[in-house]
C-alpha positions as CSV (number, residue, x, y, z in Angstrom):
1,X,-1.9,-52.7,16.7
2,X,1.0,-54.7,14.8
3,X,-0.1,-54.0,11.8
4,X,-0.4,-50.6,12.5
5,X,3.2,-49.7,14.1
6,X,4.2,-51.6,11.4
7,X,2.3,-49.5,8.5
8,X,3.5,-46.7,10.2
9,X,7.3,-47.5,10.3
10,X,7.5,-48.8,6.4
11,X,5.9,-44.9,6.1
12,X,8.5,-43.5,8.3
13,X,11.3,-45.3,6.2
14,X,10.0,-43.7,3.3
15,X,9.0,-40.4,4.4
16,X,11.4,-39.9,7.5
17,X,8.6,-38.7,9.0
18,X,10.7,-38.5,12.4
19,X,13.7,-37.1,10.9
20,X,11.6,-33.9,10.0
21,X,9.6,-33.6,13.0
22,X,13.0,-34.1,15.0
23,X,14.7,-31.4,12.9
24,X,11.6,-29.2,12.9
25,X,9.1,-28.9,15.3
26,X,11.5,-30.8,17.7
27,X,14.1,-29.3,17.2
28,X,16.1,-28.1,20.6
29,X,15.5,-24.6,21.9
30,X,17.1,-23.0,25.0
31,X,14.7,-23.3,27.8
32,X,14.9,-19.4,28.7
33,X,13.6,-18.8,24.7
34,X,10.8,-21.0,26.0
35,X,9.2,-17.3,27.4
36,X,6.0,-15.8,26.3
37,X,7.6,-12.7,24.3
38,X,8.8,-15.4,22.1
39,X,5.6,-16.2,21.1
40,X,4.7,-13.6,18.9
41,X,6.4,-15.2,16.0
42,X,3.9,-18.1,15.9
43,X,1.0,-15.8,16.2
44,X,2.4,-13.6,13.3
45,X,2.5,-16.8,11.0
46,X,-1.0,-17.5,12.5
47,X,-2.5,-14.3,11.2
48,X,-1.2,-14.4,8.0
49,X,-2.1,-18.0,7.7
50,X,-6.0,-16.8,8.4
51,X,-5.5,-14.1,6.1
52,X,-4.4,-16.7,3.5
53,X,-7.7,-19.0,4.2
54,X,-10.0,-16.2,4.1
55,X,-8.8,-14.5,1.4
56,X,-8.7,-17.5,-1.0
57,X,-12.9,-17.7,0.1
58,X,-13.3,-13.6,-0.1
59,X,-12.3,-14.2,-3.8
60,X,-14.7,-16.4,-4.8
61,X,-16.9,-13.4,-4.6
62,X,-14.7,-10.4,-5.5
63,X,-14.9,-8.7,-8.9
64,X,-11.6,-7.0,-9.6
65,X,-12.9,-4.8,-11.9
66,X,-14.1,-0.5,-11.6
67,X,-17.3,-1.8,-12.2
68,X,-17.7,-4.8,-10.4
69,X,-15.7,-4.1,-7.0
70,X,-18.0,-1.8,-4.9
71,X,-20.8,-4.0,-5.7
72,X,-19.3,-7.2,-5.2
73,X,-18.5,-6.4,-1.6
74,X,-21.9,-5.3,-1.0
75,X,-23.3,-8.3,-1.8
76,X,-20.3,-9.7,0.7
77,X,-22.2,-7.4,3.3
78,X,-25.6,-8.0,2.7
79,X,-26.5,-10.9,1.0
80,X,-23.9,-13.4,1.0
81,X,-24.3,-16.3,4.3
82,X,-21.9,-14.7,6.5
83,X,-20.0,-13.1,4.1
84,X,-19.7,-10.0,6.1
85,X,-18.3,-11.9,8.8
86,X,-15.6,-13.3,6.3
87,X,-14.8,-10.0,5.4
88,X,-14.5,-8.8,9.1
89,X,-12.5,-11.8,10.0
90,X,-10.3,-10.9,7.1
91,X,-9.8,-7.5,7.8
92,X,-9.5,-7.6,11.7
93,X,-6.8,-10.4,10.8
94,X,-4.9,-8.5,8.9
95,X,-4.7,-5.7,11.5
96,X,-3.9,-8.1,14.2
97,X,-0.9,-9.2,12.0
98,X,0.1,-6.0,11.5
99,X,0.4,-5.3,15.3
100,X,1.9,-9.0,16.0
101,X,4.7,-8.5,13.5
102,X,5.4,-4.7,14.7
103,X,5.8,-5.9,18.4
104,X,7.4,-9.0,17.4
105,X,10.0,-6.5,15.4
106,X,10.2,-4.5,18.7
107,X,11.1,-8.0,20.9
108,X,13.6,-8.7,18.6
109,X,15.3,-5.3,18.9
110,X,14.9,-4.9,22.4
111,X,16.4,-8.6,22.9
112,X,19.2,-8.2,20.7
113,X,18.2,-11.0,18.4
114,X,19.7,-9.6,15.2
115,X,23.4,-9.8,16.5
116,X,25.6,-12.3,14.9
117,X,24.5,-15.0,13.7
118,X,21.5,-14.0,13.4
119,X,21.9,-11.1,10.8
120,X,19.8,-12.8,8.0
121,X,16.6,-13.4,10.0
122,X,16.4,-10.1,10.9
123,X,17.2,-8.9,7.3
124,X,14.2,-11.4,6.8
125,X,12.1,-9.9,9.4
126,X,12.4,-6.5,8.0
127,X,11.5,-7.6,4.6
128,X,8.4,-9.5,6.3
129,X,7.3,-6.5,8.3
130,X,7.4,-4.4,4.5
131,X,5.1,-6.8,2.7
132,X,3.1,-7.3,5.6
133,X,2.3,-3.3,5.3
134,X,2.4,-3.9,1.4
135,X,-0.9,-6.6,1.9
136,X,-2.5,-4.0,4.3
137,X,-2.5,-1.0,2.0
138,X,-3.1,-3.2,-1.6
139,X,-6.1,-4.5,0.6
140,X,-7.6,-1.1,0.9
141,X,-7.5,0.2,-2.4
142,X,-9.4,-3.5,-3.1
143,X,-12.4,-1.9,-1.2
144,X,-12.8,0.7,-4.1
145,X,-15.0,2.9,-2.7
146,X,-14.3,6.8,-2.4
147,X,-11.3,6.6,0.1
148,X,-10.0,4.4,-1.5
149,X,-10.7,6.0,-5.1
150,X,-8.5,9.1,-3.7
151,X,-6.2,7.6,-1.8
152,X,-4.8,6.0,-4.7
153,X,-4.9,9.4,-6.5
154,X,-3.0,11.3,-4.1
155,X,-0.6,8.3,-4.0
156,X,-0.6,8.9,-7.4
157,X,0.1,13.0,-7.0
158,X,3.0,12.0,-4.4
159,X,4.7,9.5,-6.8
160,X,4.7,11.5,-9.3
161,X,6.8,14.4,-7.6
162,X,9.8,11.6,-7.8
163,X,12.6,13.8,-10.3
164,X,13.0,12.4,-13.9
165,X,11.1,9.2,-13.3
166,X,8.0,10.4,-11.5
167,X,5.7,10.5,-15.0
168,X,6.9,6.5,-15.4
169,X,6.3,5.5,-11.8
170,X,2.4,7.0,-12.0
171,X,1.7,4.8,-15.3
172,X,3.4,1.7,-13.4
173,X,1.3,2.1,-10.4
174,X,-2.1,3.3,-12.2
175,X,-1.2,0.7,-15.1
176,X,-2.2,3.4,-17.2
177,X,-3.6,7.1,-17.8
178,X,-6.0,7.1,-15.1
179,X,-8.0,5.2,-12.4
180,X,-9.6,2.2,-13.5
181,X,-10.4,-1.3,-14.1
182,X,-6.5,-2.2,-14.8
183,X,-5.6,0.3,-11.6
184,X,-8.0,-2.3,-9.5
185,X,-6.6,-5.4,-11.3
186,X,-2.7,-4.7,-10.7
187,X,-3.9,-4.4,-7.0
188,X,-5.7,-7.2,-6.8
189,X,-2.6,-9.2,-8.6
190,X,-0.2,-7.5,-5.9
191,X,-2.4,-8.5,-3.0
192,X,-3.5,-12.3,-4.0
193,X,-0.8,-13.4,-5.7
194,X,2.7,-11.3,-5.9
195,X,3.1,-10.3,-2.0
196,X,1.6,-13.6,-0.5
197,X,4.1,-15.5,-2.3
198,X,6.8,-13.0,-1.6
199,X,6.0,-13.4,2.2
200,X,6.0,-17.1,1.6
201,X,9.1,-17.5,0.5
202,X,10.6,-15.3,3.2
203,X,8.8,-17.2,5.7
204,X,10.2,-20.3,4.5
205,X,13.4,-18.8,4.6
206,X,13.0,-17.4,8.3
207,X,11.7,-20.8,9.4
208,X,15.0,-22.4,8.0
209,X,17.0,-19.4,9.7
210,X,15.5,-20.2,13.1
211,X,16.1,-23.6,12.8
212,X,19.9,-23.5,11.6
213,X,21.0,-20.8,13.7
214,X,18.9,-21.1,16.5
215,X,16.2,-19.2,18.4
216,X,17.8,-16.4,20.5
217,X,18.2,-17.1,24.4
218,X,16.7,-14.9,26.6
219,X,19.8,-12.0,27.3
220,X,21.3,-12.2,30.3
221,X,23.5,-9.0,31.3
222,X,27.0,-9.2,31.3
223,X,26.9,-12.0,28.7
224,X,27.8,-9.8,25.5
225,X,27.9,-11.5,21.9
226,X,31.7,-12.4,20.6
227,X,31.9,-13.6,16.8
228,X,34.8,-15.5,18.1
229,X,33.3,-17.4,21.0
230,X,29.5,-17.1,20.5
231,X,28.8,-20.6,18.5
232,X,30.6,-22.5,21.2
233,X,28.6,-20.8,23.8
234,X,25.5,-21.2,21.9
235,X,26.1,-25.0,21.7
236,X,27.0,-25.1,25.6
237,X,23.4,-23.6,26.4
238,X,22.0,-26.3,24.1
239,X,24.1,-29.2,26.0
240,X,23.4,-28.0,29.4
241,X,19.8,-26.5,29.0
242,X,18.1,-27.6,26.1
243,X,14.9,-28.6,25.2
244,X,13.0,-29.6,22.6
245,X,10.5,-27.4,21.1
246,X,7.7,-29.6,20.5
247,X,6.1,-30.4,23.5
248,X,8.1,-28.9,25.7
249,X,8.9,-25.2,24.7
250,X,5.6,-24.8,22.2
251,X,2.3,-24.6,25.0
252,X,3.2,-20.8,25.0
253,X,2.8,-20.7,21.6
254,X,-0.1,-22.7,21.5
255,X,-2.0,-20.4,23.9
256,X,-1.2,-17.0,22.7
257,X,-2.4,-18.3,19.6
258,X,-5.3,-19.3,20.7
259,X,-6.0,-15.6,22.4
260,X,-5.2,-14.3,19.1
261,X,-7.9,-16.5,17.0
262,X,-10.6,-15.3,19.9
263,X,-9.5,-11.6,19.5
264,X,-10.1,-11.9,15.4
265,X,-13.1,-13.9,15.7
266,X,-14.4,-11.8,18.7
267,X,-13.5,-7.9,17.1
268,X,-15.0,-9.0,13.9
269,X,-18.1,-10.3,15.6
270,X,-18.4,-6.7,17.4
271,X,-17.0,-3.9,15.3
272,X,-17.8,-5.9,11.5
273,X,-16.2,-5.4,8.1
274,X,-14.7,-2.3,6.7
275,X,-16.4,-0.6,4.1
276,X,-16.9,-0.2,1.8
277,X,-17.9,3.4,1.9
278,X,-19.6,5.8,-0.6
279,X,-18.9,4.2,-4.2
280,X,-16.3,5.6,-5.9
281,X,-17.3,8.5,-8.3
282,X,-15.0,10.8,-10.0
283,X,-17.0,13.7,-10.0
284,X,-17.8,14.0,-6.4
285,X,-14.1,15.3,-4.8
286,X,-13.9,13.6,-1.5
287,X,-12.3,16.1,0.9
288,X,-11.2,13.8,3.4
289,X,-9.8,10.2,2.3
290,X,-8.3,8.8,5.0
291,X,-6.5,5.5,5.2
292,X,-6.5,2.6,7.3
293,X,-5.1,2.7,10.7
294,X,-1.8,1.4,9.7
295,X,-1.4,4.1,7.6
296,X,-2.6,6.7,9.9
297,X,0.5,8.2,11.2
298,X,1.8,9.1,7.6
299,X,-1.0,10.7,6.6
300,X,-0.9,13.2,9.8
301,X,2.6,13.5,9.0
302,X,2.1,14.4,6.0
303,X,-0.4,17.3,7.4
304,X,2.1,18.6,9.7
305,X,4.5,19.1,6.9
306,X,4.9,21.9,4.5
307,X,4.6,21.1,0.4
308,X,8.3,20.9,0.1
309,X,9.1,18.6,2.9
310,X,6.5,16.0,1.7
311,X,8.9,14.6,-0.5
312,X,11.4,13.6,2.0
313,X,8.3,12.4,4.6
314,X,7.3,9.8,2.2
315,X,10.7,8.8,-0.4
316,X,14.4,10.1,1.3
317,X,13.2,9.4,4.9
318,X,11.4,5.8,4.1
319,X,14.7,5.0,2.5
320,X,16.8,6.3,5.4
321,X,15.2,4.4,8.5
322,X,14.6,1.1,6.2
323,X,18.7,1.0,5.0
324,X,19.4,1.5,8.9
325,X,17.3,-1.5,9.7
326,X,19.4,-3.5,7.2
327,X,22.5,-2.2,8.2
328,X,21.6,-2.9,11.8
329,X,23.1,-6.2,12.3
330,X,26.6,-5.1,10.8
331,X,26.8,-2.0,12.6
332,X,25.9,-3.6,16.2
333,X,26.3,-7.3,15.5
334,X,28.3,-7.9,18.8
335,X,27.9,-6.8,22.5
336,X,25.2,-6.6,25.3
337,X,21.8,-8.0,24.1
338,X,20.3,-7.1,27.4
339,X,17.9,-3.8,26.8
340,X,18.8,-2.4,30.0
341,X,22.5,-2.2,29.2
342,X,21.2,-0.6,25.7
343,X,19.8,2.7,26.6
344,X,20.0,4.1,23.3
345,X,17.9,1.1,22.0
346,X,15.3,1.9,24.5
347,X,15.2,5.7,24.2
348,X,14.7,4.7,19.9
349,X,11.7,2.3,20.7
350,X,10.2,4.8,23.1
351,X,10.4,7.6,21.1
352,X,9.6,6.0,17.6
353,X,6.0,4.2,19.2
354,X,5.5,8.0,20.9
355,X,6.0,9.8,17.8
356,X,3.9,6.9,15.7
357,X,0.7,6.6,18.5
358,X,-0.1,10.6,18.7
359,X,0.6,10.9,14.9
360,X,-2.2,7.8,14.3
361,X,-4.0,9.6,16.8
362,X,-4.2,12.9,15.5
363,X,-4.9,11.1,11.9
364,X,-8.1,9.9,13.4
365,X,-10.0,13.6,13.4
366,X,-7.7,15.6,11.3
367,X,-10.2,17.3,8.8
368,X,-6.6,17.9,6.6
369,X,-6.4,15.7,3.3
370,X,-2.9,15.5,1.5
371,X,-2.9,18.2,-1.4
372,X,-2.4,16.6,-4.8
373,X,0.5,18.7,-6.1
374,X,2.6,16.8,-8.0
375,X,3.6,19.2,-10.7
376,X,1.5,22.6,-9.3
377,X,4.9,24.1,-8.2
378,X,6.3,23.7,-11.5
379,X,6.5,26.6,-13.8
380,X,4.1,26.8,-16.8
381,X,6.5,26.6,-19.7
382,X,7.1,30.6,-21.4
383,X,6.0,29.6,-24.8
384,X,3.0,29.3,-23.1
385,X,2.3,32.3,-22.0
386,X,4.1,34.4,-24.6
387,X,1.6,37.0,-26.6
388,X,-1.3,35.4,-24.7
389,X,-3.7,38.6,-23.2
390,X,-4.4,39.2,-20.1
391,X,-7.6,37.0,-19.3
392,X,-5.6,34.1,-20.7
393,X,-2.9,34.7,-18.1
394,X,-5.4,34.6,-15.5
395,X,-6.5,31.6,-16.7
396,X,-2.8,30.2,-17.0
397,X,-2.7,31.1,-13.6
398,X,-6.2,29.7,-12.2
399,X,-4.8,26.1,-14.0
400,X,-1.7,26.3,-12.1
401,X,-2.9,27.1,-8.6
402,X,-6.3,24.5,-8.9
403,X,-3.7,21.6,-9.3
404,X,-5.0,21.1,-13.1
405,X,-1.8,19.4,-14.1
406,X,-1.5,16.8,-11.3
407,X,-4.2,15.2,-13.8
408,X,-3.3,16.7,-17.0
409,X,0.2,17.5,-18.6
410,X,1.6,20.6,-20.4
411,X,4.5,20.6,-22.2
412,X,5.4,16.9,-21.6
413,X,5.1,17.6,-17.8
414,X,2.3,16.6,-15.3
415,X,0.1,14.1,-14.5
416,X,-1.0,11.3,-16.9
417,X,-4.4,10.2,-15.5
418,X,-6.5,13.0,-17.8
419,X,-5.8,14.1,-21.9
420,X,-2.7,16.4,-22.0
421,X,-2.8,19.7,-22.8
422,X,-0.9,21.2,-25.6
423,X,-3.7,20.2,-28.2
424,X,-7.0,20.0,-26.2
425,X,-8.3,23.0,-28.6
426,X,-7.7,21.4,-31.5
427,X,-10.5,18.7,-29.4
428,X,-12.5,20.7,-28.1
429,X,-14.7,23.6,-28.6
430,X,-15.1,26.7,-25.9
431,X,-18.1,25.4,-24.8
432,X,-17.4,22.1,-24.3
433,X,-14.4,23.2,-22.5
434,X,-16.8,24.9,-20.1
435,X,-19.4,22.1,-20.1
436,X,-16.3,19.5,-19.5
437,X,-14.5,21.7,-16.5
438,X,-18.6,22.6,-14.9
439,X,-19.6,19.3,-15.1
440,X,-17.2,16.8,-15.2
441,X,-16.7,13.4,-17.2
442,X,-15.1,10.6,-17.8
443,X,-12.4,10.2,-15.5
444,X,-12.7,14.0,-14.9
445,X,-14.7,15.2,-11.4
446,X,-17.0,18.5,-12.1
447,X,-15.6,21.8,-11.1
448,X,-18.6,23.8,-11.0
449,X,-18.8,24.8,-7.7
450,X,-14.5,25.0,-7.4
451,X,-14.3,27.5,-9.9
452,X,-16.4,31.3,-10.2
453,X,-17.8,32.2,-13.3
454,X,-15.0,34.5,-14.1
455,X,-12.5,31.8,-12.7
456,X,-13.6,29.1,-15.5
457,X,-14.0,32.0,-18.5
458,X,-10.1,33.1,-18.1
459,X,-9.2,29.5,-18.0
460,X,-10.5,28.2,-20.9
461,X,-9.9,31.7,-22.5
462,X,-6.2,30.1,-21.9
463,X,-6.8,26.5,-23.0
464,X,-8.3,28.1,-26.4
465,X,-5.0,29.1,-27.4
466,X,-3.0,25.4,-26.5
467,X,-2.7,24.3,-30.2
468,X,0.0,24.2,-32.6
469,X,0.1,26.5,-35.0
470,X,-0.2,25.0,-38.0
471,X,-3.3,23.3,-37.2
472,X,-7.0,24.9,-37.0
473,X,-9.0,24.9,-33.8
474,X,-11.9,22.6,-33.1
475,X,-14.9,23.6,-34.3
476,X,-18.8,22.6,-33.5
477,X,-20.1,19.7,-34.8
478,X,-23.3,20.0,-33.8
479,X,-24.6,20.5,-37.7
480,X,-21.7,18.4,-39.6
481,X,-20.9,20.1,-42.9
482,X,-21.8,17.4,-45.8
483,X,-19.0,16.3,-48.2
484,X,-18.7,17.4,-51.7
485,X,-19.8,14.1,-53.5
486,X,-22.8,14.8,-51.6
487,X,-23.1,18.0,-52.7
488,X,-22.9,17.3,-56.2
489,X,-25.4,14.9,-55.8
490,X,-27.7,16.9,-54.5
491,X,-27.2,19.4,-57.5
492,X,-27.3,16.9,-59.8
493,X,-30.9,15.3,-58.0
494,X,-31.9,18.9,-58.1
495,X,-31.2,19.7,-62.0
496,X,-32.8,16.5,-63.3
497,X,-35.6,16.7,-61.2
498,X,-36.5,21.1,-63.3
């Protein structure tokens, strides 16, 4: 045992191994913060800490790629030794942390934990709670199969409604002209790599927060927060009432973290893995993609609102509520902590989890799916219609309202994932205009049974005429003409052969 204590101490000289656990894990707590609410912060490091683990094993079998995704996961599911529990784990665990870091958000508020001094670890928190929803959403396009195909397309459509920079902010996100293999693998970056270490570093820097500036006591009415006196008082609560966090304060933690390890295990054991659904195919349209339950409020929202209001549901608004998060702790950094003495706090918290819940709710049966209109409501340019007849108007008309340039642009403005339009008949013939728009390809889906026969005639009647002027229509290539040296040839072969 000497030899031992004394191995151990020449480490601890080294290492001051009790130096760090006494200005970490034992470092001194009020005993009112020693409460069960404030265990939700552990169990939202928990969660992301099981969504670190399985991640790293999920990709070990993952293909990041358009052709390798769908697949890969199916083999997850079916083949791979409880691979489909991995993924089920994974999934359920990063909807628990979801819900952990929401409520833990909600605590805070409610407690008054982001008044002075506390302002940067609530400005941490938020950033947390927006990475955490970053890792959810990146996660679902990773699944790659039909929702998740469209999703990112009407994402896509939304962005690119942004003024000015909307075109630019579609290439960024799609990492190029349409959905594919580089799409997948900017997701996949963003999800393994980019926002994990993001939220590492801000954990690390909300872990050294806690520990400088303390873990908020539990509020106490009629004790309001004074810049002036609060430090002192802090210190006072410490002298009279503190106690150290490890043992004393962390057996909550310890056993709300243990409920939420059975919960994962236990709802992935039950309810399974999601997905993948239906593979993603372009030319099927999906009428209905529908994100995951995090995301389920915006998409009703996004229902309930007319074309023009979208804009501010999902850019001006986001903006709004987030910069009022931030500016939270400077705007109320001092008074009552104590929700009951904050009515307004509590009517905000009941109001925003009403107006969330029946939104997700509704987003669970709505048959609506968000309308991909990023540049339908603009004007076609008037050079394009000038001198055109009137079956080519029609069919300027039948592009415009069937959303053609979300995908494709016209003039310089529209959508980037399809050719542009201004020269498509100096590509292609009329017929394979109508074979292309009937049956799809490529990136393209098929349109035969969303346009009539009289619908798809006027429109490429329309896209005959998109050239420049100067330069001569395609023509059909089914019998190529031969070139002149051959020709000769052939005269030549023909003349010494008389």
């Amino acid at each position: 045992m000497a030899n031992v204590r004394e191995v151990a101490v020449w480490l601890d000289r080294r290492l001051y191994i009790s130096k760090l656990w006494a200005a970490t894990a034992g470092h001194e707590i009020p005993r009112s913060a020693s409460s069960w609410f404030y265990a939700l912060g552990s169990a939202v490091l928990l969660s992301f800490v099981i969504q670190v683990i399985t991640g790293a094993l999920l990709a070990f079998a993952y293909s990041p790629t358009a052709e390798g995704a769908w697949s890969s996961l199916q083999y997850l599911n079916n083949e791979q030794f409880l691979g489909g529990y991995l993924r089920a784990i994974h999934n359920w665990g990063s909807l628990f942390m979801v819900a952990l870091i929401v409520m833990h958000m909600v605590q805070v508020y409610l407690f008054g934990a982001y008044k002075y001094p506390r302002e940067l670890t609530w400005i941490s928190g938020v950033f947390l709670l927006l990475f955490t929803l970053g890792m959810a959403f990146t996660g679902q396009v990773l699944r790659f199969d039909q929702d998740a195909y469209w999703g990112i397309g009407i994402g896509a459509a939304i962005t690119g409604r942004v003024p000015v920079i909307g075109p630019y902010l579609v290439h960024l996100l799609l990492a190029g002209p349409i959905i594919a293999s580089p799409t997948l693998g900017r997701f996949f970056s963003l999800h393994v790599f980019i926002i994990p270490g993001l939220i590492i570093a801000l954990v690390s820097m909300h872990l050294r927060l806690v520990l400088t500036k303390g873990i908020n006591e539990y509020p106490v009415a009629g004790r309001p927060v004074r810049k002036a006196t609060y430090d002192a008082e802090y210190a006072e609560i410490l002298k009279k009432d503190g106690i150290p966090f490890a043992p004393d304060g962390v057996w909550k933690d310890l056993v709300v973290s243990s409920l939420v390890i059975v919960g994962i295990l236990a709802c992935a054991w039950f309810f399974g893995p999601k997905g993948p659904g239906l593979p993603p195919d372009p030319a099927v349209l999906a009428g209905e993609p529908r994100p995951d339950t995090p995301f389920l409020w915006l998409f009703s929202a996004l229902a309930l609102l007319p074309t023009w209001a979208q804009i501010l549901a999902v850019f001006v608004m986001p903006v709004i509520i987030i910069g009022g998060m931030l500016a939270l702790p400077f705007i109320s950094g001092e008074g009552e902590k104590i929700w009951s003495r904050r009515p307004l706090a509590v009517m905000t918290v009941i109001f925003t989890v009403v107006v969330i819940g029946g939104l997700s709710w509704v987003g669970t049966y709505s048959p609506w799916a968000p309308h991909m209109e990023a540049w339908s409501s603009d004007a076609i340019p008037p050079k394009y219609l000038k001198g055109r007849t009137p079956l080519q108007i029609k069919g300027a008309l039948v592009l415009q309202g069937k959303q053609c340039r979300d995908c494709h642009s016209l003039g310089g403005e529209g959508g980037m994932r399809g050719p542009e339009l201004d020269t498509v008949a100096t590509r292609l013939t009329a017929d394979q205009m109508v074979r292309q728009v009937i049956q799809g390809g490529g990136n393209m889906p098929a349109f035969g049974k969303e346009l009539t026969p009289a619908e798809v005639e006027a429109v490429v009647s329309f896209m005959e005429t998109l050239r420049p002027g100067h330069v001569a229509p395609a023509k059909p290539s089914d019998v190529p003409s031969r070139p002149r040296s051959l020709e000769r040839y052939v005269k030549r072969a023909s003349a010494s052969s008389e």
